[in-house]
Structure formats: C-alpha cells, structure tokens
N, C-alpha and C positions, 0 to 999 in steps of 0.2 A: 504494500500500500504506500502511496506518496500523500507525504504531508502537505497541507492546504492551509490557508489560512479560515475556510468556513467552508461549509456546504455549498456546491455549487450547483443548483437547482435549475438554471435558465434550460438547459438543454430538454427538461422536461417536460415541456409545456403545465398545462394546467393537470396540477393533480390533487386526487383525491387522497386526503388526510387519513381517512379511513385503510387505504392500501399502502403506507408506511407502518415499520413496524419494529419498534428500537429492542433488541434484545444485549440486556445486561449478560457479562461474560463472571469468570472466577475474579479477573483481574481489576473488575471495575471498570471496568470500559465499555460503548453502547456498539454494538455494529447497529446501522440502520438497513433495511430490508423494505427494497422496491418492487412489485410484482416479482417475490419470488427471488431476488438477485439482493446480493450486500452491493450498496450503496456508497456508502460510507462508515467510518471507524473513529469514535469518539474516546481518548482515553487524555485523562487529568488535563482536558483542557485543549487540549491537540487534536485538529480534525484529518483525518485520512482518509483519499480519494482510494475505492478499489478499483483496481486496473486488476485485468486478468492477467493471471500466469501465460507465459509463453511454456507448450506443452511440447515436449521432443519424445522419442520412445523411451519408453519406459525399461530401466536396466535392472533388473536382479541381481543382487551377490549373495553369492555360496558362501557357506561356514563351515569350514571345512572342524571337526573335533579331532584333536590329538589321537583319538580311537583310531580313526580313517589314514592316517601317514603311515 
C-alpha cells in the first residue's frame, strides 16, 4: 500500500455510504472496503492507497529434513 495524504475519493463518482465498509484489524488500523475491494488503509493517523500486487508465478520451496540427505 502507498501512503497518501487522505482518501482519495474523486475517481469514484457518487457513492453510496451504505457500500463502504471500514473493518478494524488486531493492529488498530481500518482497511476500508468498496464493492467488495480494500480501498484504503487507515493506521495511527496514516492513510494508504491499495494498489494491487503485481502477480508472477507462483514458486514452491522444498524442505528438505536431515532424515532425507
């Protein structure tokens, strides 16, 4: 997430209040939630914009136990 200085709302047109939806975390922080999507990330005061991950293939590693050598 990149830090912002506040919500930035313009891109949404006009939205219904009702379809925001702020969920508190362990750490005290708000993610807010847009039809379904994190929005934004509120924590002590700090607003962060969610930007999606860039997704590549996905790698496994092996564990190899001392048994197996």
């Amino acid at each position: 997430m990149e830090s912002s200085p506040g919500p930035n709302l313009t891109g949404m047109g006009a939205v219904d209040a009702r379809a925001i939806v702020p969920v508190e975390d362990a750490h005290g922080g708000v993610t807010i939630y847009y039809q379904g999507r994190p929005t934004h990330y509120l924590l002590a005061g700090e607003w962060y914009q969610a930007v999606p991950a860039q997704r590549g293939p996905i790698q496994l590693r092996t564990h190899r136990s001392p048994e197996s050598d």
